[in-house]
N, C-alpha and C positions, 0 to 999 in steps of 0.2 A: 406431382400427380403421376400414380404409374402408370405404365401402359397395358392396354387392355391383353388378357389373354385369348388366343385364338382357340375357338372350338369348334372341327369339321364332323358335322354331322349329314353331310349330303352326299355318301358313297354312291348310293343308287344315281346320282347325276355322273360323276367321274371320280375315281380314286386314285389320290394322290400316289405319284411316283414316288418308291422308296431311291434311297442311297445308292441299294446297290442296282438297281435300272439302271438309273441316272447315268453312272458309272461304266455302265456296259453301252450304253447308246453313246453317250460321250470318247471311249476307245473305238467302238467300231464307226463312228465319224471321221476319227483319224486315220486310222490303224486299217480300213476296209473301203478304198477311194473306188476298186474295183465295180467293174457290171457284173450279178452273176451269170451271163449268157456268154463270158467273152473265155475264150479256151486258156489265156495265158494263167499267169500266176495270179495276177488280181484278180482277175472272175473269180477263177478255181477259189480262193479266200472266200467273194462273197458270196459264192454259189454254198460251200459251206455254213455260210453262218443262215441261206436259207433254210439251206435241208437241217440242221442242228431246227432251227426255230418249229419247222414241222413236227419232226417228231417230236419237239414237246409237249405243241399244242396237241398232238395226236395220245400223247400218254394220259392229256389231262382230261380228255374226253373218254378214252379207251377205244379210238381209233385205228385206223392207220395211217402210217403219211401221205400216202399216196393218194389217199380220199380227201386231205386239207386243201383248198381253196383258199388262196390269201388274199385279202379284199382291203379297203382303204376304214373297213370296222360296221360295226353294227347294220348302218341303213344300205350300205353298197352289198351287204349281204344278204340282207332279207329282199332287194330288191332283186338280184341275180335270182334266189329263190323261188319266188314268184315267178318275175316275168322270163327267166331262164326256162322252168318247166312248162309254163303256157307256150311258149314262143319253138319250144325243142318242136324238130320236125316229126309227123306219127301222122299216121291214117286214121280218119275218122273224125277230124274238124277237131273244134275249140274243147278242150279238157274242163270241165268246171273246179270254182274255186271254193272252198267253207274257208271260213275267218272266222273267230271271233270279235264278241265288241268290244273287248278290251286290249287288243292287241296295241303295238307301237305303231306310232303312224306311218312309221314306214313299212309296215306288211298291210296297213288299214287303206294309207294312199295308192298304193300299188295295185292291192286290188281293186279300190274304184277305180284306178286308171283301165286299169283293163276291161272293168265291166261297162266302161264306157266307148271299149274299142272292139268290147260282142264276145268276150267271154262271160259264162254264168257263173253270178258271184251269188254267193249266202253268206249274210254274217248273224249268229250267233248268239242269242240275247244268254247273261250270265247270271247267277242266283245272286242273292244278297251279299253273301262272302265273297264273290268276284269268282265262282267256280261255273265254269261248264259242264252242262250235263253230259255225261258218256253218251247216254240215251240219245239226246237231241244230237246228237255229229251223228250216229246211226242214221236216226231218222234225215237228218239233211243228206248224208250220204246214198240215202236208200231213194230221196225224191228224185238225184241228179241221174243221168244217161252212165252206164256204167263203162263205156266205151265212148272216147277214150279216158282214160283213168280221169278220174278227179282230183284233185289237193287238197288238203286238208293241213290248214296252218293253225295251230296253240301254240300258245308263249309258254313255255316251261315256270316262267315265276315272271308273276305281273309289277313292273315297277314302280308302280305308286302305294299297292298295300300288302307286296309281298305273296299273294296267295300264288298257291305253288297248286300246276293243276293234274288229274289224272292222266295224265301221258302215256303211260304204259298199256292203260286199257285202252285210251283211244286208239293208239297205235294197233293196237291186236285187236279190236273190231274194224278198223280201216284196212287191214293189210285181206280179214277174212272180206271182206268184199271190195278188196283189189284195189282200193286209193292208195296214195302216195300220201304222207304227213313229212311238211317239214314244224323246227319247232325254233321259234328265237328264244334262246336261252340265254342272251344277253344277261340277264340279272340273276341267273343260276350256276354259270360254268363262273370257280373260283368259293363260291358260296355253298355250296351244296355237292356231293357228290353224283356228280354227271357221267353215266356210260351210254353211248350210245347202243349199243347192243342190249342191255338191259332193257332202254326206253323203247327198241325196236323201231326207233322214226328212219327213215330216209334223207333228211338233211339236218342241220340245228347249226344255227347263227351264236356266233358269241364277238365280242365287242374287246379286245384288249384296255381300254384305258378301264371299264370296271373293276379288272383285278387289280391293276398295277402300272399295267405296261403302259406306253406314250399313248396319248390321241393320235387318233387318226391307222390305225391296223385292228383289222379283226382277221375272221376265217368263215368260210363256207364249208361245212363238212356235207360231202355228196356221197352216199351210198354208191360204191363202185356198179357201174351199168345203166346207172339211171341220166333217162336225157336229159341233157339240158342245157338251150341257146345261151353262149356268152355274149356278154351287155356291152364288155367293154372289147373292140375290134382291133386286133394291129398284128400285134407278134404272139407268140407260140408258148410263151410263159402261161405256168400253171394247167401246165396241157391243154393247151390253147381253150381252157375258161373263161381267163379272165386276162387278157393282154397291158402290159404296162411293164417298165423298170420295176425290179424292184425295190423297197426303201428296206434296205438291210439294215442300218442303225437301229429304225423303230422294230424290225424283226428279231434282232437281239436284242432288243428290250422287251417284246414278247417273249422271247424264250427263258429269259430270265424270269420275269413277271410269272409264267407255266408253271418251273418248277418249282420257283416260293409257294406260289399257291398251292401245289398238289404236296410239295412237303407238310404246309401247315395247317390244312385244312381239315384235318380230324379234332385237332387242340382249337382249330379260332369256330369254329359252327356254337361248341357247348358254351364259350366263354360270349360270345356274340350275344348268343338267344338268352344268357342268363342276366348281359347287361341290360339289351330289349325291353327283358318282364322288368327290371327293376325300375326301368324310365318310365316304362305304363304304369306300374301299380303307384310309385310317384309320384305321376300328374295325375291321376284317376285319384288318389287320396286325397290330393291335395288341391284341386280344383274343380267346382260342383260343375254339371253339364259336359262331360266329356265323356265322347267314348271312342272306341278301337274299332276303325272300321276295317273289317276281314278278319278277326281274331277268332271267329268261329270256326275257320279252313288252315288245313296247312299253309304253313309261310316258310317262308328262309329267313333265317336267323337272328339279321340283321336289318330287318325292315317293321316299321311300325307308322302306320298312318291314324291320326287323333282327328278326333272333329272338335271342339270348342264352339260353343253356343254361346249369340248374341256377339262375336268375335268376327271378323274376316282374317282368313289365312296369311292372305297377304301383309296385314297389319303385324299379325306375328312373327311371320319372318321377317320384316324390315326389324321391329324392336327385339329380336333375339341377335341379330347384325350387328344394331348399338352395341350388343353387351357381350361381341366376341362371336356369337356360338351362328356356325353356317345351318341352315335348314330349308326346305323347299316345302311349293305347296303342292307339287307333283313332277310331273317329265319336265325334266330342262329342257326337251326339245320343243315344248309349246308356250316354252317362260315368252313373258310379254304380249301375247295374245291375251283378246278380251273374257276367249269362252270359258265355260267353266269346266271343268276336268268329266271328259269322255270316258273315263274309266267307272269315275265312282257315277256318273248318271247311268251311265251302262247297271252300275250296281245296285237301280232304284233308289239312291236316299233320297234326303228331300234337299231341295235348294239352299237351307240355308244350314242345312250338315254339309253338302257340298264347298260350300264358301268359305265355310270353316275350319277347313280339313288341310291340315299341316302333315308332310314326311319328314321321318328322320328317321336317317338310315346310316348304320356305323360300320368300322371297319378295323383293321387289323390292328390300327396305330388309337384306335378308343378305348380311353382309361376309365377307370371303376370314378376317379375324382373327377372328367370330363362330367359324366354321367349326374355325379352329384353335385354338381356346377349346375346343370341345365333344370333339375330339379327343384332346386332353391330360385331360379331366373324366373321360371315360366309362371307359376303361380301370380307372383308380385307383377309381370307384365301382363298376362291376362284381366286381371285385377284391375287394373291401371287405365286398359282399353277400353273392359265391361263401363267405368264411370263414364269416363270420356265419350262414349256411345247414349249412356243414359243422360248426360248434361247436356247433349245437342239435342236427343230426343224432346 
């Protein structure tokens, strides 16, 4: 009997390290024992292979380095974000906060935390496709005290069904009446061509393990000038933002992770998006009651969220597991919780599109015969389920 072949289809959870990360975090574990804070020759090494890891991530965004913030990855970022600019010292009492309802829970929690410590929070309600309205962040911006400034937090590209939202505009209606916008763009830097000066935001989160790079290192990018209290207290690293050793290993594997991606990211978006359509039109051909939820809005490339009727999601991802191929039924960060996915209720479906509704989201190392693996699986698994739901009925 052979053994099963394995099929990762769950990038938007964490993307697998290549060879050559691997390889660079494994030499600078050896090879870089150094503190970067310490003036000898080991510092001076790792202090190197920090500022190398900066400017990567600074080229990948169209930053500077000086403005990169290096964080332990995605939630330590969005949370500095947040409670850093509420918390920055300013005359004129508590800044209010706009959110949307589809955000990660870690810009979602952070601001109920706060709005339960007396700052004013608004969050967001999103259209059918998971977009927000430009309009509506006006109008919420226009209800809040204009002094002192507001925040205004959008996710660049939403993790569960890829919709990629107005950011440029909201940015240029928020900046004419004076808010701050940061953006988690966890699921868009490596995916999509990301500049911040283009996007015009003042801060945006990115998450190293979705491109490539180790768990556990992201980045805060802070518009130079803009205040903001650091979370984490001690030493003077990262200009005195964000205090802690640094983990140089996983930051050389960041930097690697940077430029893979920014080299090949013109060639994998079209090859991505064109395997995407071929996995939808696929399952949509090939099995009745399905449909793509957010396929009406811009997406990134590499993300596609299905519903399946008279199906639960989770049922299909346990039996796509059986048959090799990884798949979620939304945020790893809320796997094994009861609720049902905050995103797509955010997006009004009804509850049992909700329950239904499978991600599958691919990446650099996704073959055209992966693709046509999970094509031939899902059909005949669906199939298999529908009975089994009608036989207990």
């Amino acid at each position: 009997m052979g053994s099963i072949v394995r099929i990762y289809l769950d990038y938007n959870a964490t993307a697998p390290v290549s060879a050559e990360v691997a390889d660079a975090v494994s030499a600078a574990l050896k090879d870089c024992p150094g503190n970067a804070s310490s003036i000898h020759a080991f510092g001076q090494r790792a202090k190197a292979v920090v500022d190398d890891a900066r400017s990567a991530v600074a080229r990948l965004i169209g930053a500077e380095p000086s403005e990169i913030v290096f964080t332990s990855g995605g939630t330590e970022a969005d949370n500095l974000a947040l409670r850093g600019f509420a918390e920055a010292p300013r005359d004129g009492g508590k800044p209010a906060l706009i959110v949307t309802a589809i955000e990660h829970e870690a810009v979602l929690n952070a601001a109920r935390l706060l709005g339960r410590l007396g700052w004013p929070v608004t969050i967001l309600p999103v259209s059918a496709e998971g977009a927000v309205s430009v309009d509506a962040v006006a109008a919420a911006i226009d209800r809040v005290p204009s002094r002192p400034a507001p925040l205004v937090s959008v996710m660049l590209a939403n993790n569960e069904v890829g919709t990629l939202q107005p950011l440029a505009e909201i940015a240029a209606l928020a900046r004419e009446r004076g808010a701050a916008v940061h953006t988690d763009a966890v699921q868009a830097v490596g995916r999509v061509p990301v500049d911040v000066g283009s996007l015009g935001v003042d801060m945006l989160t990115l998450a190293g393990h979705k491109f490539g790079a180790p768990k556990g290192v992201g980045a805060l990018w802070v518009r130079r000038g803009l205040p903001l209290q650091a979370q984490s207290i001690g030493g003077k690293q990262e200009r005195g933002r964000r205090a802690g050793t640094e983990n140089t290993p996983a930051l050389e594997g960041l930097r690697v992770a940077a430029e893979r991606g920014w080299r090949g990211l013109q060639a994998e978006m079209p090859r991505q998006a064109a395997l995407r359509d071929r996995l939808e039109r696929g399952i949509l051909e090939r099995v009745a009651g399905t449909v793509v939820n957010g396929a009406g809005a811009p997406r990134v490339p590499n993300t596609t969220n299905i519903s399946f009727e008279g199906v639960e999601g989770e049922s299909i991802v346990i039996g796509l597991d059986l048959e090799g191929i990884a798949v979620s039924t939304g945020s790893a960060c809320s796997s094994g919780t009861l609720e049902p996915s905050h995103v797509l209720k955010a997006m009004g479906l009804s509850p049992a599109r909700v329950e239904g509704a499978v991600r599958f989201s691919l990446g650099p190392e996704t073959t055209d015969a992966e693709i046509d693996r999970v094509i031939d699986v899902v059909p005949v698994l669906v199939a298999r389920l529908r009975a089994r739901g009608r036989s207990r009925g």
